[in-house]
Each structure stands twice: as C-alpha cells, then as structure tokens.
N, C-alpha and C positions, 0 to 999 in steps of 0.2 A: 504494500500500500504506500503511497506518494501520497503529500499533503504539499500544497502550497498556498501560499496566501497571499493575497494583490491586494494592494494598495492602488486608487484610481487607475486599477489597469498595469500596472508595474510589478513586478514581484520582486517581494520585499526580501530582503535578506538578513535571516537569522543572528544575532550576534551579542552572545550577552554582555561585553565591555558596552555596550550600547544600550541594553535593557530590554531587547527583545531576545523573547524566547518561548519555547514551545513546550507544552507539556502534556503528555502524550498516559492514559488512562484506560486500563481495561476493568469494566464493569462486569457483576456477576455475570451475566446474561453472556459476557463476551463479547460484548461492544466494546468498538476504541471509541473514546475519546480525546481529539487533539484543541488543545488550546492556545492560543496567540496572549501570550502575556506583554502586554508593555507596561515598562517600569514608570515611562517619566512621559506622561501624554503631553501634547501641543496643540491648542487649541487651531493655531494656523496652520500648522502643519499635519497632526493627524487627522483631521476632520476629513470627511470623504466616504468615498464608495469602497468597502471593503469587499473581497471575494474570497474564502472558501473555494478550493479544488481538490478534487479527492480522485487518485486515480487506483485502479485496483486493477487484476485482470479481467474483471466483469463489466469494464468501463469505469468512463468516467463522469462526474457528476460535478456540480458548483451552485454553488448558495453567495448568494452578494447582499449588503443590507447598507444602507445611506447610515456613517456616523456623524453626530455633530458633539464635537471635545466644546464644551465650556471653559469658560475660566470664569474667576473671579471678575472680569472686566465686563463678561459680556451683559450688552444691554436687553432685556424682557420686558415681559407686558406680563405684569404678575396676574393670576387665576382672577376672576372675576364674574360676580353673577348679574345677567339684567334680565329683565324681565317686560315685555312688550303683550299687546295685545294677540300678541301671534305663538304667545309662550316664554318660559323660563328657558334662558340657554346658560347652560358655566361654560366658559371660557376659561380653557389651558393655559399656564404657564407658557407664552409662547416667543420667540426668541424674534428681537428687532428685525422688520423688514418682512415676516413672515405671514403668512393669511391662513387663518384657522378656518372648517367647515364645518359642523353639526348637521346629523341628520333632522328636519325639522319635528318640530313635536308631535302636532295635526297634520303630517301628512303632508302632499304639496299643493300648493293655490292653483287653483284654477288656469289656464291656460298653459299649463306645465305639463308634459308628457306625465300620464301618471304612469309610467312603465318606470323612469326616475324618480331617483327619492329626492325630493328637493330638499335645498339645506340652505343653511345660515349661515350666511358669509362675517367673517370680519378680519381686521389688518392690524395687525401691531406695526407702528411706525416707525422709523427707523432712530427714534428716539426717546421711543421705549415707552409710547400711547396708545393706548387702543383707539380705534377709528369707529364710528357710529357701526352698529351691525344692521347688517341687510340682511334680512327677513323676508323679502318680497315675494320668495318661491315658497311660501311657507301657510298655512289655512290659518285662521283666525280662531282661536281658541274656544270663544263663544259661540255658538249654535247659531243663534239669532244673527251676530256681526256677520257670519258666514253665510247666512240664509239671504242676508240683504246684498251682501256682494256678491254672489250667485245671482240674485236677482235683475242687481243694475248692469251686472254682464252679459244677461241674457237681454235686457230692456236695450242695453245697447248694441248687442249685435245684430238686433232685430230692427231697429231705428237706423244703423249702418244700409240696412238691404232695401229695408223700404223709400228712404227718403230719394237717391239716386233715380227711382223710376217712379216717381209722383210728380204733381207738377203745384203740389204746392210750395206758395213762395214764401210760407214762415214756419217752422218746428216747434217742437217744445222741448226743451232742455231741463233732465232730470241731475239733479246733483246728491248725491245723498254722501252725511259726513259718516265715516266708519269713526266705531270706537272701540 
C-alpha cells in the first residue's frame, strides 16, 4: 500500500526536522490507518485543498477536503441569531469575505423551483460584519402572510395576461403590505 498526500495538487514531502509526519495504524478489524501530522500549521501557507491517495494493488482511490488554518489574526462574523418574518436563521461562525447558506425554514417562496430547496443567503464582510440576510427564496412563516402572497401573485399574474389584450385604458393596482 502507497499513501501520499497533496497539498493544492503538489505532493508534499515527509520530513520530520520540518514537523511533518505520518503515522500509520492498524485497527482490530485490520484496517490501516495513515495520518498526516503537522506540527507547526500556517494559516497562509497550509490553508488549501488537501488530497489523500491510496494506492494498493486493487487500485487506487483519493479523498480531497478544502482546509482553512486560522490564526489568531483572522477576521469573523461571530454566530448570530435573526429572526425575520420568513423565520429564525443562526448564523455560523463565518470567516471575513465568506457567504453563509441555510436551508430555508418554510420551504421555498413561490416562484422558486420547488425541486430546490431554497435558502438564506448572507455575507460576512471583509471586515468582519454581517450583511443584511436575504431571505427572499424562503415562505413566510405565517399561514395567513403566505396565503396573501400566494394570493397577490396569483392576482398579478392574472392582471399581467389580461391587461395586454383589453382595451381598456385605466387598471387597478393592488398593493398589499406583507408582514
């Protein structure tokens, strides 16, 4: 069995004056386990896509997973809860520059494929602020608030089709406030 391990596509080389090292484990069952130890992590430097490669004579196989090294310096958008008409979302721990998704609570709004799960957007900014979340592919918590926006969606697609082929020359315009 071969193990190797890539760093953004590189393979990394072993060396413990360096603090990388490998350590290699058989389990009752007789599984190995091999592990990549690094002693002294770098937030600029080791952050990245790592690979797993495992070569045997029955083939070979690889596993990759995105790391992100912190340090003490790096800028976040600490956990946070809000709560909108559309539902309670917590927001992660999410690191500057980054944009967090939640699956929405109620499901997705209306004109949204419902084959997709719509979700709730928001951004940590690159100075370590949350940005208003967007909610907009998301149903309205309330029954009622949903029942009326169902309603004017439908009052306006219907108002969309007729008006074009009428020949009247004034409408009437439905506004309704969601809450």
């Amino acid at each position: 069995m071969n193990v190797t391990w890539m760093h953004n596509g590189d393979v990394v080389r072993i060396d413990d004056d360096h603090g990388l090292t490998l350590s290699t484990d058989q389990l009752p069952d007789r599984t190995r386990t091999t592990t990549l130890i690094i002693q002294h992590l770098n937030a600029a430097t080791d952050t990245g896509n790592w690979t797993c490669r495992v070569e045997t004579a029955l083939g070979a196989s690889e596993l990759s997973v995105e790391i992100v090294v912190l340090s003490r310096k790096t800028v976040y958008c600490p956990m946070e809860v809000t709560n909108s008409n559309r539902g309670q979302y917590i927001w992660p721990s999410t690191i500057a520059g980054m944009e967090q998704t939640i699956p929405c609570i109620a499901s997705s709004a209306p004109g949204f494929d419902a084959s997709d799960v719509g979700v709730a957007r928001r951004t940590c900014d690159v100075s370590g602020h949350w940005t208003n979340a967007d909610v907009s592919q998301c149903r309205y918590v309330s029954k009622t608030t949903q029942a009326l926006e169902d309603y004017l969606l439908v009052r306006m697609h219907n108002t969309v089709d007729i008006i074009p082929n009428s020949r009247v020359r004034s409408h009437s315009c439905y506004c309704w406030i969601l809450v």
